[in-house]
N, C-alpha and C positions, 0 to 999 in steps of 0.2 A: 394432449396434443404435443406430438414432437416439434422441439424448435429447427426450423430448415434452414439454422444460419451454420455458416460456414468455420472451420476452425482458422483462428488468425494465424499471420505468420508470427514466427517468433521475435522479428523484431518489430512489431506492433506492441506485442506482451512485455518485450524488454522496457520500451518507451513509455507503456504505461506504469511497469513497476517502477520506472528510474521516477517519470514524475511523482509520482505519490512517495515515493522515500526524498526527495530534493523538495518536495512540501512540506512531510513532518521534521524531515532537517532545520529549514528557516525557522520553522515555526519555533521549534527548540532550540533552536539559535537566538531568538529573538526573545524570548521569554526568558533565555537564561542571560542574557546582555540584559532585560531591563531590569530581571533582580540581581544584577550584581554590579548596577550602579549605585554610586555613593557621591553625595555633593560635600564635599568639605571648604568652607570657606569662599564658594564660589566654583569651585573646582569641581570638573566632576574625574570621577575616577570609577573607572570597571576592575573588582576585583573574581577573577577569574579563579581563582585559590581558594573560594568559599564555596561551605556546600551549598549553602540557599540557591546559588547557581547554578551547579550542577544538578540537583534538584529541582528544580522550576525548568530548568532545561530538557531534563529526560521526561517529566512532567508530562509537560505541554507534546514533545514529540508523540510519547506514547498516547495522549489523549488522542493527539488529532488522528494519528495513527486510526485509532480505534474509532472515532466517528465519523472518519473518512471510506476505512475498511467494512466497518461492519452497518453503520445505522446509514451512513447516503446510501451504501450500495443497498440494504434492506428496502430502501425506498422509492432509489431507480435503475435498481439492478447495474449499476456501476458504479464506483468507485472516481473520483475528479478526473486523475492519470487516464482511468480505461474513457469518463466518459469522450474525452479531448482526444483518443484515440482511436474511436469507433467501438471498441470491444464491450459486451457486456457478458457478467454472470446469472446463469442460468442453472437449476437443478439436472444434474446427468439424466436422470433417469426419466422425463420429461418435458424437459425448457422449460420448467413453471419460474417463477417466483422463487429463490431462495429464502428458508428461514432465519431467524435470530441464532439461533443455537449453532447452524452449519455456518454461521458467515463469521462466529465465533472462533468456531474449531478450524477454520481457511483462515480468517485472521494469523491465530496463533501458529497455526504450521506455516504460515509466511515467515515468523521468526527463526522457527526451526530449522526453515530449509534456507535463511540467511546466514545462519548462525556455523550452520554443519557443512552444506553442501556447497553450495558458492564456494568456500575458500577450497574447498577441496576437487571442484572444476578451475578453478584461476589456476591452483600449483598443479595439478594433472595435463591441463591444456586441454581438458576433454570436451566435447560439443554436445553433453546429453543436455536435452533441453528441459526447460520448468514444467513442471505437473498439474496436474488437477487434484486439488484433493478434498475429502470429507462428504463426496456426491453432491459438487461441485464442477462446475466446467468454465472455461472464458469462449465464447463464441464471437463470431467479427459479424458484418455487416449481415445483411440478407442475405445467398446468393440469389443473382440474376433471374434464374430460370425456375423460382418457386413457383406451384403453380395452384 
């Protein structure tokens, strides 16, 4: 059964990818603030300069990343960002249920396409918009006139 929802606009898509990155951000913000606090005589002091830091930082990002990305959406076909957004993922080919392995391989080409393309849209100035990928898709609401 094909899904009859509609594709979202791109700044739906935006706002769900910003939320879900400004999530695993905090998150690894906050995990690498609490291990690289130190109490010395009363005093506490964040040492910023350590790996435990920077490690328990990337840590927790990438975790949440990944249970945010692959196991919530596994389970209600969106992701925190897409759910507060309207959007859900759904199988191309048709609207089912995405599986573990594909929300895997979406996952990790999120990084890819953060990693490569992004910075090379910001210095181009160029408007191609974000993809679907791995037979995967993000779909938005219902439309109206399903029947």
């Amino acid at each position: 059964m094909a899904d009859r929802r509609r594709t979202p606009t791109q700044a739906r898509r935006v706002t769900a990818a910003c939320l879900d990155a400004l999530l695993a951000l905090l998150c690894g913000l906050a995990a690498g603030a609490a291990a690289g606090v130190k109490v010395l005589d009363g005093v506490v002091e964040i040492r910023p300069q350590s790996t435990a830091v920077w490690t328990a930082a990337l840590g927790a990002a990438f975790g949440l990343s990944f249970l945010n990305h692959v196991l919530l959406t596994l389970t209600t076909r969106a992701s925190l960002g897409k759910l507060l957004t309207g959007v859900r993922v759904v199988r191309s080919s048709d609207g089912g249920r995405p599986t573990f392995l594909r929300l895997v391989g979406r996952w990790l080409f999120g990084f890819y396409w953060m990693v490569v393309f992004v910075p090379l849209h910001v210095a181009a100035d160029s408007d191609v918009e974000q993809q679907d990928a791995v037979g995967l898709r993000v779909v938005g609401p219902p439309s109206a006139n399903t029947t």
